[in-house]
N, C-alpha and C positions, 0 to 999 in steps of 0.2 A: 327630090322631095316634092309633093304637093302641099301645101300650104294654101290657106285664107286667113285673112282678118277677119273678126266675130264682132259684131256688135253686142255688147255684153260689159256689164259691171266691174267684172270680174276675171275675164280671159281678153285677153288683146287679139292672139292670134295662138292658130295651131296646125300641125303640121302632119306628117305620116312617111313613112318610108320605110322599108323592111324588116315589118311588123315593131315598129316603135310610133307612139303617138306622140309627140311633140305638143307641148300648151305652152302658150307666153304669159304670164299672167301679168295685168296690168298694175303692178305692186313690184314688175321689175323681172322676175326668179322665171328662171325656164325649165319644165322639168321633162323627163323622158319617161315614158310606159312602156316597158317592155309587154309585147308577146299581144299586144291589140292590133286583131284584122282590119282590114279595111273598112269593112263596116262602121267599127266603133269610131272613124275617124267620119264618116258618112255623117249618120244619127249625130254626132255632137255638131257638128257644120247646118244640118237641119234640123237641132231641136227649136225649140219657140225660143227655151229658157237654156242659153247654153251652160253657165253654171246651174242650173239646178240639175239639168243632166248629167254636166260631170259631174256634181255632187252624188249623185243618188248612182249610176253606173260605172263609173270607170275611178274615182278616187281611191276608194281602198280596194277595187275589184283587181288591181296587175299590181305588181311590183314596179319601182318608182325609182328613180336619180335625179338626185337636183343636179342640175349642167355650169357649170363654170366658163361655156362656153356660147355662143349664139351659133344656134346649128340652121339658125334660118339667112345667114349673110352667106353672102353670094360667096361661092369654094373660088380662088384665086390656086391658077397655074404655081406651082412648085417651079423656084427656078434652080435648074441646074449648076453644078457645083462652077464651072466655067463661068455663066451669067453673074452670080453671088460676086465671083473676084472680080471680075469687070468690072462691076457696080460697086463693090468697096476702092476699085483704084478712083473710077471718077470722083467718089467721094473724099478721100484723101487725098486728091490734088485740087480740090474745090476746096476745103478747111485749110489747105497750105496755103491757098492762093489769098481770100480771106485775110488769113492772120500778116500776109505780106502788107494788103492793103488797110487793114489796120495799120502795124508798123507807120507806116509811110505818114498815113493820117495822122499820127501822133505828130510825128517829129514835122511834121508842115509849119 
């Protein structure tokens, strides 16, 4: 995905990638436009007034998803099923070891 920060009132940052516009709005809420070329990610990046641009071209002009999720943090490797169990053994012999050492601390 290409992404910048906007200096703007109103949008934090926004982003683009296969034909969805991405906007961060600085109020929190991230939403997705489908079916915006790259241009319209261009023109918002280089308007003067970046909200007034997205107001007036791209708000109601695509269809729209509010995100539940941050599409602009960095994609993190899937670990495989083998890695997962690994990483759950060390952790449940790290919480057994722990509650030993508690125990112990008690009764000192």
């Amino acid at each position: 995905m290409i992404n910048s920060y906007i200096s703007s009132s109103n949008i934090a940052r926004v982003g683009w990638a296969n034909k969805v516009l991405y906007v961060e709005f600085n109020h929190g809420g991230v939403y997705a436009y489908k079916n915006a070329d790259f241009k319209v990610y261009a023109d918002l990046i280089a308007a003067e007034s970046a909200g007034q641009h997205f107001h007036q071209n791209i708000r109601y002009a695509y269809e729209y998803t509010k995100l539940d999720y941050d599409p602009f943090a960095p994609r993190v490797k899937a670990k495989t099923n083998s890695e997962f169990q690994y990483r759950e053994k060390l952790e449940t012999k790290k919480m057994r070891i722990e509650k030993m050492l508690r125990k112990e601390g008690e009764h000192a």
